[in-house]
C-alpha positions in Angstrom: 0.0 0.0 0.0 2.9 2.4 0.7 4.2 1.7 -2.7 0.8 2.7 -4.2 0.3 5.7 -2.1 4.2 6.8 -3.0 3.2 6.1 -6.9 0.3 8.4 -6.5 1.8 11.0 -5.2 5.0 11.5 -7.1 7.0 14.4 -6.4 4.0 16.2 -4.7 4.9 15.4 -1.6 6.1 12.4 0.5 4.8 9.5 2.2 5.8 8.6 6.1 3.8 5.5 7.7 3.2 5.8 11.1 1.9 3.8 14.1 -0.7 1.5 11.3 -1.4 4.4 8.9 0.2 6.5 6.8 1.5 10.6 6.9 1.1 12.5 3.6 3.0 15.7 3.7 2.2 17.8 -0.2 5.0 20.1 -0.4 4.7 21.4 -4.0 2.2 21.1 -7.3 -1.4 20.8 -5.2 -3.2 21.9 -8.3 -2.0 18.9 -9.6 -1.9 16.8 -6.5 -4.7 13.9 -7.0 -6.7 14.4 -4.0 -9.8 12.3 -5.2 -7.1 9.5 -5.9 -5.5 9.5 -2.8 -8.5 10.3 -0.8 -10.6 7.5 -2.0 -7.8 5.0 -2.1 -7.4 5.5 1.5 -10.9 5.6 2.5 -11.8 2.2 0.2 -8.8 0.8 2.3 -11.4 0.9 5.5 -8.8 4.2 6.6 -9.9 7.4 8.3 -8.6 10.4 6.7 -8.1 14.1 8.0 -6.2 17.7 6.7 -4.6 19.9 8.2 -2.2 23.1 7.2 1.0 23.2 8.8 4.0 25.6 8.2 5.8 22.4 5.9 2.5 22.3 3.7 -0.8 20.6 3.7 -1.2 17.2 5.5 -3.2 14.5 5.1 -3.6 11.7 8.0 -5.0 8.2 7.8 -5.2 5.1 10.8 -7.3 2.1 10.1 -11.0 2.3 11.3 -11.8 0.1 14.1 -14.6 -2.0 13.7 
C-alpha cells in the first residue's frame, strides 16, 4: 500500500507510515496533486482520513477504522 500511495503522489509530496497508517506531507504542485485519488484510495482501504495546514504544507492523515 505504501508503494501505491508513494506512486500516487509523485514528487508532490512524500509518504511517512506511522503507528498503522500513513502521513502525507504535499509540499509542492497541489493543483496537480490527486486528491480524489489518494483520498478514496485511502478511504476504500477501510482508513480514516483528515487535513490539516502546517508551516511544511498541507497534510493528510490516515489510521485504520476500528470495527
Amino acid at each position: 500500500m505504501l508503494y501505491e500511495l508513494r506512486d500516487m503522489i509523485s514528487r508532490s509530496g512524500r509518504v511517512e507510515e506511522i503507528y498503522d497508517g500513513y502521513k502525507i506531507t504535499i509540499i509542492t504542485d497541489t493543483e496537480h496533486f490527486s486528491w480524489y485519488k489518494v483520498i478514496y484510495f485511502l478511504l476504500g482501504s477501510s482508513f480514516e482520513v483528515w487535513m490539516e495546514k502546517t508551516e511544511y504544507g498541507l497534510l493528510i492523515m490516515s489510521k485504520p477504522t476500528i470495527d
